[in-house]
MMTF fields as JSON, N, C-alpha, C and O atoms, coordinates in Angstrom:
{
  "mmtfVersion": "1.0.0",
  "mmtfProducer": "UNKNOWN",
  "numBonds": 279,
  "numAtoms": 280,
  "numGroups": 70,
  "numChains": 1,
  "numModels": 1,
  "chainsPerModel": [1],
  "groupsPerChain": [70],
  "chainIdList": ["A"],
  "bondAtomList": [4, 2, 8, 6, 12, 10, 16, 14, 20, 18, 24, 22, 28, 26, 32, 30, 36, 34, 40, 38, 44, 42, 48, 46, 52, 50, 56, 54, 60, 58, 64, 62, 68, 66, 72, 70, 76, 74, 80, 78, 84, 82, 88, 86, 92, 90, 96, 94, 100, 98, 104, 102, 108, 106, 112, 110, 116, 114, 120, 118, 124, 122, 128, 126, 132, 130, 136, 134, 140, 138, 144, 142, 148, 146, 152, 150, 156, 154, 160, 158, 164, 162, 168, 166, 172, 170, 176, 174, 180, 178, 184, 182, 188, 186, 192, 190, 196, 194, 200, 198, 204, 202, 208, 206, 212, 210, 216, 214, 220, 218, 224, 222, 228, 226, 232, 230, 236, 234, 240, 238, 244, 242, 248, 246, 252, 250, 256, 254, 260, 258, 264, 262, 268, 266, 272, 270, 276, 274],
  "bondOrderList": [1, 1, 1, 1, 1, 1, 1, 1, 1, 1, 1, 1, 1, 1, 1, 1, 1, 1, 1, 1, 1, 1, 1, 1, 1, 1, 1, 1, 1, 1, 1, 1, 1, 1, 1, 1, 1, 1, 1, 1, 1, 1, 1, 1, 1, 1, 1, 1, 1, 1, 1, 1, 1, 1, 1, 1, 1, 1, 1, 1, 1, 1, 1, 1, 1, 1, 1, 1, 1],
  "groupList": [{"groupName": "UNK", "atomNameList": ["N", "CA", "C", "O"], "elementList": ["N", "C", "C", "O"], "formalChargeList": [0, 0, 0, 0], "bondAtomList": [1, 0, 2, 1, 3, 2], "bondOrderList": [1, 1, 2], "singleLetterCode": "X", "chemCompType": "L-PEPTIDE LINKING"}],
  "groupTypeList": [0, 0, 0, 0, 0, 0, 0, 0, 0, 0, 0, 0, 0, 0, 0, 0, 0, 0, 0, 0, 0, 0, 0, 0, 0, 0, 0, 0, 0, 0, 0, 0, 0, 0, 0, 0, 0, 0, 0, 0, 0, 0, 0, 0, 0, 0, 0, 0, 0, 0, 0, 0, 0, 0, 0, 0, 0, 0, 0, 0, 0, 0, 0, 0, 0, 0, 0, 0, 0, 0],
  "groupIdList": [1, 2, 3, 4, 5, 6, 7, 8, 9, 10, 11, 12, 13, 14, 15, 16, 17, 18, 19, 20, 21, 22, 23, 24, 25, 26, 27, 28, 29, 30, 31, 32, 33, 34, 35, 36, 37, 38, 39, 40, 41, 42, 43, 44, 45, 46, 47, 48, 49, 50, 51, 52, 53, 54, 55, 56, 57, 58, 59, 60, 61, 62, 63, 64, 65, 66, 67, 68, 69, 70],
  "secStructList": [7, 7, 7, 7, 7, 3, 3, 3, 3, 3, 6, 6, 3, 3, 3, 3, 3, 7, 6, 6, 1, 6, 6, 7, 3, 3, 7, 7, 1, 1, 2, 2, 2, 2, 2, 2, 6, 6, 2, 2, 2, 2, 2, 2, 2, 2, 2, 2, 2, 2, 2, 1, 1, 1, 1, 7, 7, 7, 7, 7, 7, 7, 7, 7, 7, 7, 7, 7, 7, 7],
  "xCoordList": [138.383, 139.165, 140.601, 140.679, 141.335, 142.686, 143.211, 143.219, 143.691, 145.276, 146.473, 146.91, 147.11, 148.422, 149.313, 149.001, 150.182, 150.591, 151.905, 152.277, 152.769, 154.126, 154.753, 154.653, 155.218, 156.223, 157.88, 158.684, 158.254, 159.362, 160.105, 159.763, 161.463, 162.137, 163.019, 163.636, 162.871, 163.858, 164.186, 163.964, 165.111, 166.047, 165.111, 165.512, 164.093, 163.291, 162.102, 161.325, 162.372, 161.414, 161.308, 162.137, 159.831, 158.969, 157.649, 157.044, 157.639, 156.326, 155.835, 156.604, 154.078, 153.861, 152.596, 152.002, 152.425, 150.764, 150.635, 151.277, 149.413, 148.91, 148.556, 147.812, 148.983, 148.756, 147.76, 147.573, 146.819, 145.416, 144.668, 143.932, 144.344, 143.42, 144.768, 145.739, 144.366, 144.89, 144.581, 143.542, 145.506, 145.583, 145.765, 145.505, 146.045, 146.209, 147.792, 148.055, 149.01, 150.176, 150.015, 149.212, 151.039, 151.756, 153.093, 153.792, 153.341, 155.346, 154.877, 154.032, 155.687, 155.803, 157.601, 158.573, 157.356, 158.816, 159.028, 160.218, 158.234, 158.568, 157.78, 156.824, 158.163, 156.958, 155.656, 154.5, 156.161, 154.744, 153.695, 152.688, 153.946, 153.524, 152.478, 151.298, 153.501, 152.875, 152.281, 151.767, 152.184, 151.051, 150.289, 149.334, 149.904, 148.785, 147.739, 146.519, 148.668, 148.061, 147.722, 146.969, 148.148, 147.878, 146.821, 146.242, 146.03, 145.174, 143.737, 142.525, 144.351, 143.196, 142.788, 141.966, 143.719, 143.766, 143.057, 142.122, 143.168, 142.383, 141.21, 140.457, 140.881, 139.316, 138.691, 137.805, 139.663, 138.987, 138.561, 137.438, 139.323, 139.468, 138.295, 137.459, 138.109, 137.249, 135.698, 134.754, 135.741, 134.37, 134.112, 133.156, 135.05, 134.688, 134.251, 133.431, 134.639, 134.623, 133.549, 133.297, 133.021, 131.581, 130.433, 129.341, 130.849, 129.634, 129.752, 128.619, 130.711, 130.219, 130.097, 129.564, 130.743, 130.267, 130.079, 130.904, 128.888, 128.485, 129.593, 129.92, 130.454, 131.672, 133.02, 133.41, 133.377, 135.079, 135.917, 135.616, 136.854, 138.332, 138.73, 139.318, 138.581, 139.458, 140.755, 141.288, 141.472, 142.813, 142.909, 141.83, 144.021, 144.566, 146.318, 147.145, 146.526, 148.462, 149.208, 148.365, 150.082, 150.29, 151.618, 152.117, 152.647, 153.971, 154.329, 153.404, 155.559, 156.661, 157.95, 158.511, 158.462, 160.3, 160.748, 160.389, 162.002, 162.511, 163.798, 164.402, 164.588, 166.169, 167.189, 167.295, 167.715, 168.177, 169.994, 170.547, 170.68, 172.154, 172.877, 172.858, 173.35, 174.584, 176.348, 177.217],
  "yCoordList": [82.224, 83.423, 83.066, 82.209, 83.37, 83.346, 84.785, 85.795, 84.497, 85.37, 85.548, 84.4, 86.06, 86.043, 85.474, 85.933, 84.713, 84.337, 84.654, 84.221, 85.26, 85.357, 84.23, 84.242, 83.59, 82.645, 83.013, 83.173, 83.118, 83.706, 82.789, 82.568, 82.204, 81.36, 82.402, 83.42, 81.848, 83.166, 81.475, 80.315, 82.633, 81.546, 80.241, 79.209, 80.673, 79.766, 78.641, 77.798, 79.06, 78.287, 78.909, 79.401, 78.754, 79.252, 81.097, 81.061, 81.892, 82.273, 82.495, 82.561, 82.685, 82.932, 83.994, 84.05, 84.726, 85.542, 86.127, 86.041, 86.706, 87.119, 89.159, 89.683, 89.657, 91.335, 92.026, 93.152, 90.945, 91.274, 91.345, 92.315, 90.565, 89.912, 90.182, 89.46, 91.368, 91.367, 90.494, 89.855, 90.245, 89.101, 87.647, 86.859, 86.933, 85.865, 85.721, 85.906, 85.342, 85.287, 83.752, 83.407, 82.926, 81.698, 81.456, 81.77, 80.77, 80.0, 78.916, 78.635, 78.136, 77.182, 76.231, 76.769, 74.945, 74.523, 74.317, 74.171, 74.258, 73.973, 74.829, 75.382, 75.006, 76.062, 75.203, 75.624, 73.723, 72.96, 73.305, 73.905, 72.898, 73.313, 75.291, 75.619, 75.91, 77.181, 77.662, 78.777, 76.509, 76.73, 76.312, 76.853, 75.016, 74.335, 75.153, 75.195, 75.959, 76.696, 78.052, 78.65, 78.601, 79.887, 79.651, 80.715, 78.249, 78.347, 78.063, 78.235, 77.706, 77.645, 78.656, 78.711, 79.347, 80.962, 81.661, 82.309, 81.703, 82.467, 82.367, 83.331, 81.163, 80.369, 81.14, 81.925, 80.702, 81.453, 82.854, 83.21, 83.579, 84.975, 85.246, 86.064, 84.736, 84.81, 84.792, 85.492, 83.819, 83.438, 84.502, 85.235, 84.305, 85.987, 87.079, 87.753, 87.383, 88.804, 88.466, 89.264, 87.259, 87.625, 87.973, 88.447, 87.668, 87.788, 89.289, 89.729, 90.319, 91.669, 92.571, 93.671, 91.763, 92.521, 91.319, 90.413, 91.478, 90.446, 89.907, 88.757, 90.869, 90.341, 89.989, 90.652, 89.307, 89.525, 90.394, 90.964, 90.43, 91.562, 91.123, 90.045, 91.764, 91.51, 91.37, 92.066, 90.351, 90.492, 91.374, 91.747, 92.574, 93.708, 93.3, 93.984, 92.215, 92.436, 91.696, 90.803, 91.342, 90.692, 90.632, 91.596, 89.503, 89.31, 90.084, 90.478, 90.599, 91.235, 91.084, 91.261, 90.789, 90.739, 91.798, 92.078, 92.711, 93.755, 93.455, 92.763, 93.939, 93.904, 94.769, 95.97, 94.338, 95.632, 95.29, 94.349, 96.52, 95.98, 97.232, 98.311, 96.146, 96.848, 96.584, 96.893],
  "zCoordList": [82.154, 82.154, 82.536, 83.417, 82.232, 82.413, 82.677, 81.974, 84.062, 84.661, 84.602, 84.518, 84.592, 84.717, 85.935, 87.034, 85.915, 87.414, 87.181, 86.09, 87.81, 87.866, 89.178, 90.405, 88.49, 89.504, 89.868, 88.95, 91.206, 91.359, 92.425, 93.586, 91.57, 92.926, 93.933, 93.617, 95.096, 96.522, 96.876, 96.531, 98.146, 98.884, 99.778, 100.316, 99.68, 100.559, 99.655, 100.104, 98.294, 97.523, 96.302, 95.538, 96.272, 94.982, 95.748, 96.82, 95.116, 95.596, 94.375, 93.416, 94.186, 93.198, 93.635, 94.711, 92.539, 92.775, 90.95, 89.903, 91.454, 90.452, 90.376, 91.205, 89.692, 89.392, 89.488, 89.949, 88.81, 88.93, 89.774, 89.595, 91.044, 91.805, 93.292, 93.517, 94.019, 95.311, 96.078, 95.913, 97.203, 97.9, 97.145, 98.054, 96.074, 96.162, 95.707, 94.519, 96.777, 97.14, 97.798, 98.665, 97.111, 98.072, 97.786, 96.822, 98.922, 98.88, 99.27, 100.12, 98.366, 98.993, 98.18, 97.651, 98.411, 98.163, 96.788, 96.508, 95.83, 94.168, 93.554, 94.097, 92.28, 91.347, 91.111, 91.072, 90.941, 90.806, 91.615, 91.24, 92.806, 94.365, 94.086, 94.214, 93.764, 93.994, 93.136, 93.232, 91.52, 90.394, 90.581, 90.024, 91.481, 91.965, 92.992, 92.829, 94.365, 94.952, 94.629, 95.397, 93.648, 93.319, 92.531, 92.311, 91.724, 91.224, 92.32, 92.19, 93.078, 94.045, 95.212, 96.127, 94.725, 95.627, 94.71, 95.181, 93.931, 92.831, 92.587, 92.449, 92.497, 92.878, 93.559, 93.222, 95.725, 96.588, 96.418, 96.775, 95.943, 96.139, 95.061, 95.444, 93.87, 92.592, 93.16, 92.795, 94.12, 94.675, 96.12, 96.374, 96.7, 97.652, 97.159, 97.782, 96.163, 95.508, 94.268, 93.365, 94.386, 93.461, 94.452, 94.137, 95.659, 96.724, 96.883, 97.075, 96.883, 96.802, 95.325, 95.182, 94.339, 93.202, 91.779, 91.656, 90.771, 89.936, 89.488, 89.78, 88.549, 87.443, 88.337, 89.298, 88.034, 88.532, 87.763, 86.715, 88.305, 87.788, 86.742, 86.826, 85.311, 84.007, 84.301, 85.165, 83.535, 83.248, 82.999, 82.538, 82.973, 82.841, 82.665, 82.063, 83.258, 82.915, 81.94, 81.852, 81.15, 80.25, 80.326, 80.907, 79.78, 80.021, 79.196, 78.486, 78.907, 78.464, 78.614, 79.695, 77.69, 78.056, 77.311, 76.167, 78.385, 77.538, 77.226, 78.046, 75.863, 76.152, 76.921, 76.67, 77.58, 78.278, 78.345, 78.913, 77.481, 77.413, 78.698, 79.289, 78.47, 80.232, 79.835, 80.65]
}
């Protein structure tokens, strides 16, 4: 299954998470870094949340770019 991950650089790094699947959020110092851990957050969180319900959470979000003139 594949998620969506949005990666976002701030003054302190990289953070990244995912739309779908609450709670899995990390920072860390490179985007490499926070594509590596956000896939293993996802894991965790994937495997917690089969222990209270069978299926996991469908993707539901999808990228989009809009034009927007100013």
């Amino acid at each position: 299954m594949k998620y969506l991950v949005i990666i976002e650089e701030n003054a302190d790094g990289y953070t990244a998470y995912t739309p779908d699947i609450d709670g899995c959020v990390v920072c860390g110092p490179s985007a490499d870094f926070v594509e590596r851990e956000i896939r293993q957050s996802i894991t965790r969180r994937l495997y917690e949340l089969k222990r209270e319900h069978p299926r996991p959470p469908c993707p539901r979000s999808y990228p989009q770019y809009v034009s927007v003139f100013t």
